[in-house]
Z-matrix of the N, CA and C atoms (Angstrom, degrees):
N
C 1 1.440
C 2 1.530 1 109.17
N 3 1.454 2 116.26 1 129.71
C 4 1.469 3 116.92 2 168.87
C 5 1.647 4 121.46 3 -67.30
N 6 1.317 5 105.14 4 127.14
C 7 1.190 6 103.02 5 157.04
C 8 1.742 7 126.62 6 -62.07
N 9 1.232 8 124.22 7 163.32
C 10 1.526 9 122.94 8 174.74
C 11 2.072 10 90.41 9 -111.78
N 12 1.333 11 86.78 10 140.47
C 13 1.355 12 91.64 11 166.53
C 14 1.632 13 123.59 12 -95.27
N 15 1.365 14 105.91 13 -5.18
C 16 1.739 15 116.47 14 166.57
C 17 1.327 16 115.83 15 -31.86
N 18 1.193 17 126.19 16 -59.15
C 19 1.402 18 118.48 17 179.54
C 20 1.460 19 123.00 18 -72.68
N 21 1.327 20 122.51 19 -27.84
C 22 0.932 21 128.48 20 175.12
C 23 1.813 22 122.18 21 -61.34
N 24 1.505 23 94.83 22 -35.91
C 25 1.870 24 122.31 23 174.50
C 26 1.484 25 95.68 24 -63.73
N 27 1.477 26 136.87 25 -55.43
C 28 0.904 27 121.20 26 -143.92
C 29 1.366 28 93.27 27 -100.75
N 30 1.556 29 153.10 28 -39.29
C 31 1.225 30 129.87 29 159.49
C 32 1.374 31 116.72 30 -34.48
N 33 1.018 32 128.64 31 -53.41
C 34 1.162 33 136.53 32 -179.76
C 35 2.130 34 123.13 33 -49.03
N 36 1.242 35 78.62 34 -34.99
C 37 1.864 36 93.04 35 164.33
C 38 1.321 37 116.56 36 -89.16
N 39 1.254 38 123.24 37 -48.37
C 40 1.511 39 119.50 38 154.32
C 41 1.591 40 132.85 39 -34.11
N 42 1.208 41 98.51 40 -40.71
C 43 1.608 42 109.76 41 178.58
C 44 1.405 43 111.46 42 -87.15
N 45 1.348 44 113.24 43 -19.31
C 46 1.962 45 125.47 44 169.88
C 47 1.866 46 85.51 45 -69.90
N 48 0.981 47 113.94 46 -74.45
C 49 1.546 48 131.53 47 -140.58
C 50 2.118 49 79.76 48 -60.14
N 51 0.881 50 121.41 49 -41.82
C 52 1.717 51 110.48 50 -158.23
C 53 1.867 52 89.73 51 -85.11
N 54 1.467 53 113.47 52 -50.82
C 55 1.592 54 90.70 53 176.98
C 56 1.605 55 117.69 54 -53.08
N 57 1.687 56 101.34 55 -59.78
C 58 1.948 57 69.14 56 -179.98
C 59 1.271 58 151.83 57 -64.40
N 60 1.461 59 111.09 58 2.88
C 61 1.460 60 149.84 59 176.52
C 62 1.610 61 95.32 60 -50.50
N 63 1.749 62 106.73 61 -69.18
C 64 1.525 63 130.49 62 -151.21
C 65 1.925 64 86.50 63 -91.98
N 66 0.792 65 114.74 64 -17.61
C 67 1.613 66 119.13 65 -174.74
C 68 1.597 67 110.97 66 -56.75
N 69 1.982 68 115.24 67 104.18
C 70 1.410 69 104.05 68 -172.09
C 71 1.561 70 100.54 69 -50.16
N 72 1.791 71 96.19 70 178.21
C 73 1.017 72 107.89 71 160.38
C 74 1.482 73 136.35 72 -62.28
N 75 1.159 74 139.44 73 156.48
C 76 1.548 75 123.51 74 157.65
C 77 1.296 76 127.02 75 -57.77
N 78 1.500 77 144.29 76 120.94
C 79 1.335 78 140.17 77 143.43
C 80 1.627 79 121.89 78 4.88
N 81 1.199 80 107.56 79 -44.35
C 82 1.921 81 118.81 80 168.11
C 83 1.811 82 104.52 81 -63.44
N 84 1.280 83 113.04 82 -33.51
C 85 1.300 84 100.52 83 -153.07
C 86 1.803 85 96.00 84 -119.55
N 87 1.171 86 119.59 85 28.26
C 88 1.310 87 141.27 86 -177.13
C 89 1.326 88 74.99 87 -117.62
N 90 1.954 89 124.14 88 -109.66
C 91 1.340 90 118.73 89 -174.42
C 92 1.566 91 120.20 90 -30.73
N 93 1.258 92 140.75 91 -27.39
C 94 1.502 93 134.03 92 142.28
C 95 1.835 94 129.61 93 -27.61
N 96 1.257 95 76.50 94 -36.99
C 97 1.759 96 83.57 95 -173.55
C 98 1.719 97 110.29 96 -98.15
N 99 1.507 98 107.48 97 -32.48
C 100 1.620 99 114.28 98 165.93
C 101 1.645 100 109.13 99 -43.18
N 102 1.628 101 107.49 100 -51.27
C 103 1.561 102 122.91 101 -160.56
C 104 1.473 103 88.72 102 -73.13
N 105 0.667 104 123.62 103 -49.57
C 106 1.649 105 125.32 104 -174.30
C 107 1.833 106 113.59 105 -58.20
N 108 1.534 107 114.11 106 -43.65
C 109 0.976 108 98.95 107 154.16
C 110 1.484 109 143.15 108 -92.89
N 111 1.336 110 111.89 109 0.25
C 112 1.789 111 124.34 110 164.78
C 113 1.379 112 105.09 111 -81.49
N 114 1.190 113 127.77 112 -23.96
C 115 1.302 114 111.97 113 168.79
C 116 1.645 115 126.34 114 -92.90
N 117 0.954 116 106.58 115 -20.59
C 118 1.793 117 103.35 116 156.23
C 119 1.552 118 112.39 117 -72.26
N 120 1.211 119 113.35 118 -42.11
C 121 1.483 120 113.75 119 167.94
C 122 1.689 121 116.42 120 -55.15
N 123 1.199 122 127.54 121 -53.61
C 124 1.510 123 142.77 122 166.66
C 125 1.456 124 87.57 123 -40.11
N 126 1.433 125 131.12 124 -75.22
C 127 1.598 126 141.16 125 -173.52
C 128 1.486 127 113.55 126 -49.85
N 129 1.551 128 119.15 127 25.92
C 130 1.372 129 119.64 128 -148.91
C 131 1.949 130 127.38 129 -3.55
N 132 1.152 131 104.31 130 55.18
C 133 1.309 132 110.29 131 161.06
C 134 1.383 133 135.63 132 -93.14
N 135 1.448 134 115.37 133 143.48
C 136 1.276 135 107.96 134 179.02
C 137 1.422 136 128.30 135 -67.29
N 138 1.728 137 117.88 136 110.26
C 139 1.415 138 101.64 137 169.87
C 140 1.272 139 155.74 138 -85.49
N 141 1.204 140 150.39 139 124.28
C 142 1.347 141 144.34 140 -169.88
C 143 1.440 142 94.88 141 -111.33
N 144 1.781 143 95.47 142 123.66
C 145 1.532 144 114.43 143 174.52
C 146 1.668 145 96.56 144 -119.67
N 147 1.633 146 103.87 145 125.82
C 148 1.913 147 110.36 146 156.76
C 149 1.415 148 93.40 147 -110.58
N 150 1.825 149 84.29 148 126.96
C 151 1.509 150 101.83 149 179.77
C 152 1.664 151 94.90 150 -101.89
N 153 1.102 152 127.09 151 156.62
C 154 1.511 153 122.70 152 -166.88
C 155 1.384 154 107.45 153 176.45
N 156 1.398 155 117.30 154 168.53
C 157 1.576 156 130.03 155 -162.18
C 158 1.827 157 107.80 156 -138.97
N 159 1.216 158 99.31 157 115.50
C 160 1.861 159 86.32 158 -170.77
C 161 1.588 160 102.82 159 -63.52
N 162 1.383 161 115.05 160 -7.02
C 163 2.018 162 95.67 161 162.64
C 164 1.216 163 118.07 162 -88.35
N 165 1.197 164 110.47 163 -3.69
C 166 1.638 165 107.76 164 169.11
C 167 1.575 166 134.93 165 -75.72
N 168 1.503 167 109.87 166 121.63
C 169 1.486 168 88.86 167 -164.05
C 170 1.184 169 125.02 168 -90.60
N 171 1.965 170 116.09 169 -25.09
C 172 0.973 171 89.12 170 150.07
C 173 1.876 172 152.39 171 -39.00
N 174 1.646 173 90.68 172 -32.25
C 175 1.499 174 105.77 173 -165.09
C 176 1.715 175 93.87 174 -66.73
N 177 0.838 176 100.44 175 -30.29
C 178 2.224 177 116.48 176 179.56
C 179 1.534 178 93.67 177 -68.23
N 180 1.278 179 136.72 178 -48.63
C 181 1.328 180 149.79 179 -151.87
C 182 1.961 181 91.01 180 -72.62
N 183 1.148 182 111.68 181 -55.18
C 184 1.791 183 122.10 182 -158.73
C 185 1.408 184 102.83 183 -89.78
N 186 1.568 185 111.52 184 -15.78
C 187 1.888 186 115.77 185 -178.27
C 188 1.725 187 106.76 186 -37.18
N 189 1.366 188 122.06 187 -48.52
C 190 1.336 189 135.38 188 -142.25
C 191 2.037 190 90.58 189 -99.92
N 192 1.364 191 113.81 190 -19.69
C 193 1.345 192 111.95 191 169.41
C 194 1.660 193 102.39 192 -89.70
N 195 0.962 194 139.35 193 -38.57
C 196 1.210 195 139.34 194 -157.10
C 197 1.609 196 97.97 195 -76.54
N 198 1.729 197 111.36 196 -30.60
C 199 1.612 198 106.23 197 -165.48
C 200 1.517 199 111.25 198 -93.46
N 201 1.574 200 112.49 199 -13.65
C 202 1.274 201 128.28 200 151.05
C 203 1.477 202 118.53 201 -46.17
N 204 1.786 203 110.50 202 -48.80
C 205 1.851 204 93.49 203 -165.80
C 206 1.305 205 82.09 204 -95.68
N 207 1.615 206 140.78 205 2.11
C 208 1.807 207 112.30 206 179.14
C 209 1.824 208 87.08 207 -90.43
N 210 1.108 209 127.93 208 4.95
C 211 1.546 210 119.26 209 165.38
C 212 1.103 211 128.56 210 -74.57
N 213 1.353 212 101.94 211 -45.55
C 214 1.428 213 127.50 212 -175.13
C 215 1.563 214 123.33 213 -82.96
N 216 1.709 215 105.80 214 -22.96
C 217 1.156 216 113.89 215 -178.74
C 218 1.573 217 106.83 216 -114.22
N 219 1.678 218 132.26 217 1.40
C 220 1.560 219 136.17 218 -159.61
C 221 1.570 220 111.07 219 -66.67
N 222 1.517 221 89.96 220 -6.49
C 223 2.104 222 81.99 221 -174.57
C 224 1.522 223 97.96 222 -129.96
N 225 1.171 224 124.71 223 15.34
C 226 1.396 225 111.23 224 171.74
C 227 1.353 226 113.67 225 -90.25
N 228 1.464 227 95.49 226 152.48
C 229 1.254 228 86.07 227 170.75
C 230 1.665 229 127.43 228 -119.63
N 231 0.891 230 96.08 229 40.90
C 232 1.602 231 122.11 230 162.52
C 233 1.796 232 136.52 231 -84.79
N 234 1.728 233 77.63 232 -48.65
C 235 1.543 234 105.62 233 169.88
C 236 1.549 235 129.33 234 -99.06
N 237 1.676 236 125.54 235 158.65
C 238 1.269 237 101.33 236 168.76
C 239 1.811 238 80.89 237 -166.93
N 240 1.664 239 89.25 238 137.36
C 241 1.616 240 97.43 239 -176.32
C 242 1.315 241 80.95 240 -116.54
N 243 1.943 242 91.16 241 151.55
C 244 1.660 243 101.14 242 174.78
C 245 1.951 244 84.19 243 -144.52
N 246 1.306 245 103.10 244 139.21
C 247 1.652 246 116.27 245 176.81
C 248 1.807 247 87.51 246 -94.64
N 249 1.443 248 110.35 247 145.24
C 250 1.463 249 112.89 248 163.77
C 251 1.296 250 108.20 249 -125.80
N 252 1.439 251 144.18 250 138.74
C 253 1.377 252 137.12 251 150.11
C 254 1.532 253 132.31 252 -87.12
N 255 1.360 254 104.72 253 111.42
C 256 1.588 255 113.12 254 -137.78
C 257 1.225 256 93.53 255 -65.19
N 258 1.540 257 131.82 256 -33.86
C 259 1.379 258 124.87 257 -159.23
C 260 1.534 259 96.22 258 -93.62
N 261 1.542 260 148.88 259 -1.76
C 262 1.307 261 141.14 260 139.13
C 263 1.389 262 115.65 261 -71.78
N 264 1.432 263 132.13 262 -30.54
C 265 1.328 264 112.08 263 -169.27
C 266 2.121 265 87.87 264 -130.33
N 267 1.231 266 109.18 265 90.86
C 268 1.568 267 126.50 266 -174.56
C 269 1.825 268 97.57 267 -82.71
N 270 1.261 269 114.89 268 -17.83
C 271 1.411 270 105.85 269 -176.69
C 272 1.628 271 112.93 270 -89.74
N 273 1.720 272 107.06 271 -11.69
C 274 1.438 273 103.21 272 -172.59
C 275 1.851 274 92.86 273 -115.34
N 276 0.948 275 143.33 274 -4.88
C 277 1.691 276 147.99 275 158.37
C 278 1.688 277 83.83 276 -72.96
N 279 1.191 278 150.19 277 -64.94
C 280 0.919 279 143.69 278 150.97
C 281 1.454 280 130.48 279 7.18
N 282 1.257 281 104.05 280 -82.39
C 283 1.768 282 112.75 281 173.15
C 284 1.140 283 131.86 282 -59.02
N 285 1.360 284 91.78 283 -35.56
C 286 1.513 285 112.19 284 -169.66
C 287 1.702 286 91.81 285 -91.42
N 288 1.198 287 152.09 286 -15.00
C 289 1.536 288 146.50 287 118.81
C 290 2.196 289 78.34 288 123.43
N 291 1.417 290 113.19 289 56.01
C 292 1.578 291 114.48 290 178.02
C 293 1.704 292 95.83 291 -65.60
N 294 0.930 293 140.31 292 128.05
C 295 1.659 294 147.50 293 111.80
C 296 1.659 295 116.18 294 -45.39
N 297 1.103 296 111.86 295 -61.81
C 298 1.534 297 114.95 296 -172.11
C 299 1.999 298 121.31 297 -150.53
N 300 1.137 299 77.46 298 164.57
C 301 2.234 300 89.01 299 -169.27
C 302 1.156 301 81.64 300 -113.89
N 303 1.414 302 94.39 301 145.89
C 304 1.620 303 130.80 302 2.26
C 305 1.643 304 93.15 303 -92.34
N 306 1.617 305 119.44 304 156.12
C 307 1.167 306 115.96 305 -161.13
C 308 1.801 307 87.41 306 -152.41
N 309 1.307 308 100.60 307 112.33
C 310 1.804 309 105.04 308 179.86
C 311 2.022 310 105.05 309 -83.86
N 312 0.887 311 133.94 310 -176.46
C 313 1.700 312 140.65 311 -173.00
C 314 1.433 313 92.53 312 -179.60
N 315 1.106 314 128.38 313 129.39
C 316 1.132 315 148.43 314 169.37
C 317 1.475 316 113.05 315 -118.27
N 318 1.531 317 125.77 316 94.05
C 319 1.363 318 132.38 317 166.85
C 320 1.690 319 131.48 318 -54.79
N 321 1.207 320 152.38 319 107.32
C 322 1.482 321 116.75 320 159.28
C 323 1.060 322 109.81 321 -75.08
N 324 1.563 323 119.03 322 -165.94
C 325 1.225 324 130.96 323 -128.78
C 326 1.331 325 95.66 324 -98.54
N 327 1.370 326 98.93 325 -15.53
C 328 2.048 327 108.02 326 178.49
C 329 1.525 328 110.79 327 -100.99
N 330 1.780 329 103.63 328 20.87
C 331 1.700 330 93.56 329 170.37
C 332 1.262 331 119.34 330 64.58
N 333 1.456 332 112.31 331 18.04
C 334 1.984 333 106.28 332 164.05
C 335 1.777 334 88.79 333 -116.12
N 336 1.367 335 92.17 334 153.52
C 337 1.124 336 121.10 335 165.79
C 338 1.436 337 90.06 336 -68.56
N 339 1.694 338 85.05 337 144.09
C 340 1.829 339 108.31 338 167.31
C 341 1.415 340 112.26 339 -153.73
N 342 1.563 341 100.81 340 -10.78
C 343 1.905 342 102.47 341 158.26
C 344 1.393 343 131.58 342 -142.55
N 345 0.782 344 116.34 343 123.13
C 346 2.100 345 110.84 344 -176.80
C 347 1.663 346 104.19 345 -127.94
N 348 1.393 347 103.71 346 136.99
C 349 1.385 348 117.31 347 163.28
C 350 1.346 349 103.92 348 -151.62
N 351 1.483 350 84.37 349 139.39
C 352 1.569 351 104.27 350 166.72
C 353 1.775 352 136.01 351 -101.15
N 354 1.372 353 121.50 352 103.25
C 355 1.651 354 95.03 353 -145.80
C 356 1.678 355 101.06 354 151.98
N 357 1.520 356 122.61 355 153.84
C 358 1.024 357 112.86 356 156.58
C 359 1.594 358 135.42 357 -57.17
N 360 1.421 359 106.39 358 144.71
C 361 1.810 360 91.78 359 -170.65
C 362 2.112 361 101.09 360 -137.43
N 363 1.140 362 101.89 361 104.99
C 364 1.904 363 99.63 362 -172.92
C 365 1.768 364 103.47 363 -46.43
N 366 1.270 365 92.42 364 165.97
C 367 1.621 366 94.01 365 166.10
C 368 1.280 367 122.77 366 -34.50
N 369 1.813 368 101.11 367 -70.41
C 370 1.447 369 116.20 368 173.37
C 371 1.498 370 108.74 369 -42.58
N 372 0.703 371 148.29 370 -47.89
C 373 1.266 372 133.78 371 -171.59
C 374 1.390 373 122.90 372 -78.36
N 375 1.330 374 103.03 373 -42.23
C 376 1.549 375 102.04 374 162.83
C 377 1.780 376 122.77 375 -58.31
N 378 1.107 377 109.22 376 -25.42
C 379 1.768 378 111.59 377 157.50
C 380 0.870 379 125.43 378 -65.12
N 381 1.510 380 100.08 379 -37.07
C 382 2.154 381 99.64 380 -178.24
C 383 1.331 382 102.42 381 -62.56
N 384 1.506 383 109.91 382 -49.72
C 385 1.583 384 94.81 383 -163.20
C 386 1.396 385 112.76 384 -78.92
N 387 1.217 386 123.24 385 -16.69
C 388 1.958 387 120.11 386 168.28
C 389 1.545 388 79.14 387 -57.28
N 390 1.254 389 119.96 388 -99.25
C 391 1.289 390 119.79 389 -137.47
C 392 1.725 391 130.58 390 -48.57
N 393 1.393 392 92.98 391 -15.44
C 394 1.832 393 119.47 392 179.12
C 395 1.752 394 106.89 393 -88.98
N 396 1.487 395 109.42 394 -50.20
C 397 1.352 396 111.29 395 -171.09
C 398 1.496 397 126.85 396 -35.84
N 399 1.199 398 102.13 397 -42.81
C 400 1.595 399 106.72 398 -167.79
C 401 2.002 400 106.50 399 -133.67
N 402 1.095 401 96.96 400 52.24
C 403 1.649 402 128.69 401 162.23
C 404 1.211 403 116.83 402 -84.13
């Protein structure tokens, strides 16, 4: 009797599809995201970084607040939200010295920290503190 190799194909894609899932980021796209934030900083804008973990549920919980203030804030040019995934980019959860997700950083325009929370944060609140932080 023949075997079918169907099942065998599709474990086999499953286990492709979940490593590159869990697969850090590249080194290019770590320094991608540095440049991205030195240059809004260079642009003296205020930054808002969500540092976060796609197993985190809170961090799943605040996704839909976070895409609210990059809505509300995507053409200013004052502001600039950047989402990071700490367990792809370990060198910038790193610097920024993350313990735990979801973890907000609020830059001014001169690149010091002037806000950190750790914790869920609503829309509203994530505006107050862009717009309060660096007053």
């Amino acid at each position: 009797m023949k075997k079918s190799l169907a099942p065998i194909v599709i474990i086999l894609i499953v286990i492709s599809v979940v490593f590159f899932a869990i697969m850090p980021s590249t080194p290019q796209a770590t320094k991608k995201l540095q440049e991205e934030i030195s240059e809004a900083v260079a642009d003296g804008k205020t930054v808002f970084l969500q540092l976060s973990s796609t197993g985190c549920v809170t961090c799943r919980k605040m996704k839909p607040e976070v895409e609210k203030a990059l809505a509300e804030f995507e053409n200013s040019n004052r502001y600039k939200i950047i989402n990071i995934d700490v367990n792809s980019h370990k060198a910038i959860a790193s610097h920024f010295a993350i313990t735990g997700v979801p973890t907000q950083v609020i830059l001014s325009g001169e690149g010091k920290e002037v806000f950190r929370n750790m914790g869920y944060m609503s829309f509203d609140n994530i505006k107050y503190a862009m717009t309060t932080a660096t007053k």
